[in-house]
C-alpha positions in Angstrom: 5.3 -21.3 -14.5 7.1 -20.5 -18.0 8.7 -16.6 -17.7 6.3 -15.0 -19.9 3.1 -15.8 -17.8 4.7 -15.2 -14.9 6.0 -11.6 -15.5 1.9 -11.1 -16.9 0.8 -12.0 -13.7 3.8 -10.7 -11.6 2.4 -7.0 -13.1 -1.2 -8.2 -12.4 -0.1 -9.1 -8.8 1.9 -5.8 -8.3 -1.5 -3.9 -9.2 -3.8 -5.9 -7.0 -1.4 -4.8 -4.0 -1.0 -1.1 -5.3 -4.8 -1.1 -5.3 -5.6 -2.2 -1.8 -9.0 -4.1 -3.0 -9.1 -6.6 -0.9 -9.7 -7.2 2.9 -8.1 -5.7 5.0 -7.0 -9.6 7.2 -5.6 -9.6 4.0 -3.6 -7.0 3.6 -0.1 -7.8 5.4 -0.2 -11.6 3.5 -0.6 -10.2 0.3 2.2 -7.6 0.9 4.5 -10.0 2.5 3.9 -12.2 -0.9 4.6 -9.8 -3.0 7.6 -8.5 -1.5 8.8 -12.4 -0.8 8.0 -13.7 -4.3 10.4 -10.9 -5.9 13.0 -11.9 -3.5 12.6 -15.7 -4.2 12.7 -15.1 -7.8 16.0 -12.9 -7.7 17.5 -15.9 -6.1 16.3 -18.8 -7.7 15.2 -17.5 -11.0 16.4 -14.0 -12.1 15.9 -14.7 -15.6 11.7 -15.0 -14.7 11.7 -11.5 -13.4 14.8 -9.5 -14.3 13.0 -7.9 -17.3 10.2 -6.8 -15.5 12.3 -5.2 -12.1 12.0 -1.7 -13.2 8.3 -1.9 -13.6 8.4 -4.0 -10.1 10.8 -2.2 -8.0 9.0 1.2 -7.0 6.3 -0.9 -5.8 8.4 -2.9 -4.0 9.7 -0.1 -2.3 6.5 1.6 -1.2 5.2 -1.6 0.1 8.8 -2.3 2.4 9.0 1.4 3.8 5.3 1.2 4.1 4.8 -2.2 6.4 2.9 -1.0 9.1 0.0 0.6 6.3 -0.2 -3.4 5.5 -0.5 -4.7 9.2 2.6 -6.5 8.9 3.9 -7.4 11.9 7.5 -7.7 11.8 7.6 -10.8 14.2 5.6 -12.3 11.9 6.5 -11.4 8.4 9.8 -10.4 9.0 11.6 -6.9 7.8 10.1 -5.5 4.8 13.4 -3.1 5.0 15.5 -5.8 5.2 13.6 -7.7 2.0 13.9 -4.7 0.3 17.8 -4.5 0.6 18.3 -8.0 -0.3 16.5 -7.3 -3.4 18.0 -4.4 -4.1 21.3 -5.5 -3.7 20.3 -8.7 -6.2 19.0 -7.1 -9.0 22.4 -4.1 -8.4 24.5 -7.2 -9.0 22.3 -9.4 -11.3 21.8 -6.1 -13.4 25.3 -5.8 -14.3 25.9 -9.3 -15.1 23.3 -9.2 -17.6 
């Protein structure tokens, strides 16, 4: 998807996941993709979502330090903790190469 659609629908997808509309069997797949599609796009295509990282990152966070709200087992989905330094650390270093 070109950048510009995807940062539209990046901030579309960020408010679906604030807004906990949808089931909750749902709930820890559509955190973990969230959290893993702004870690994927950090590493393989900064460019795609850099701009929109400040709007982006404070949901990020509440969904990491919030995993268990989401039902998301760690065995399964993995650290949202962990995620969240990764992408952190990415968009620290990506940031000031920028």
């Amino acid at each position: 998807m070109p950048e510009l659609p995807f940062r539209y629908y990046m901030l579309g997808f960020r408010d679906f996941v604030m807004a906990g509309k949808f089931d909750p069997l749902w709930a820890s797949d559509a955190a973990s993709c969230f959290v893993g599609l702004v870690l994927e796009k950090l590493e393989k295509q900064p460019r795609h979502i850099l701009q929109i990282m400040p709007e982006l990152l404070p949901a990020v966070r509440y969904v990491a330090m919030n995993q268990s709200l989401f039902e998301a087992s760690e065995n399964v989905y993995g650290s949202f903790p962990e995620k969240l330094r990764r992408i952190e650390g990415l968009y620290e270093t990506l940031s000031r190469l920028d």
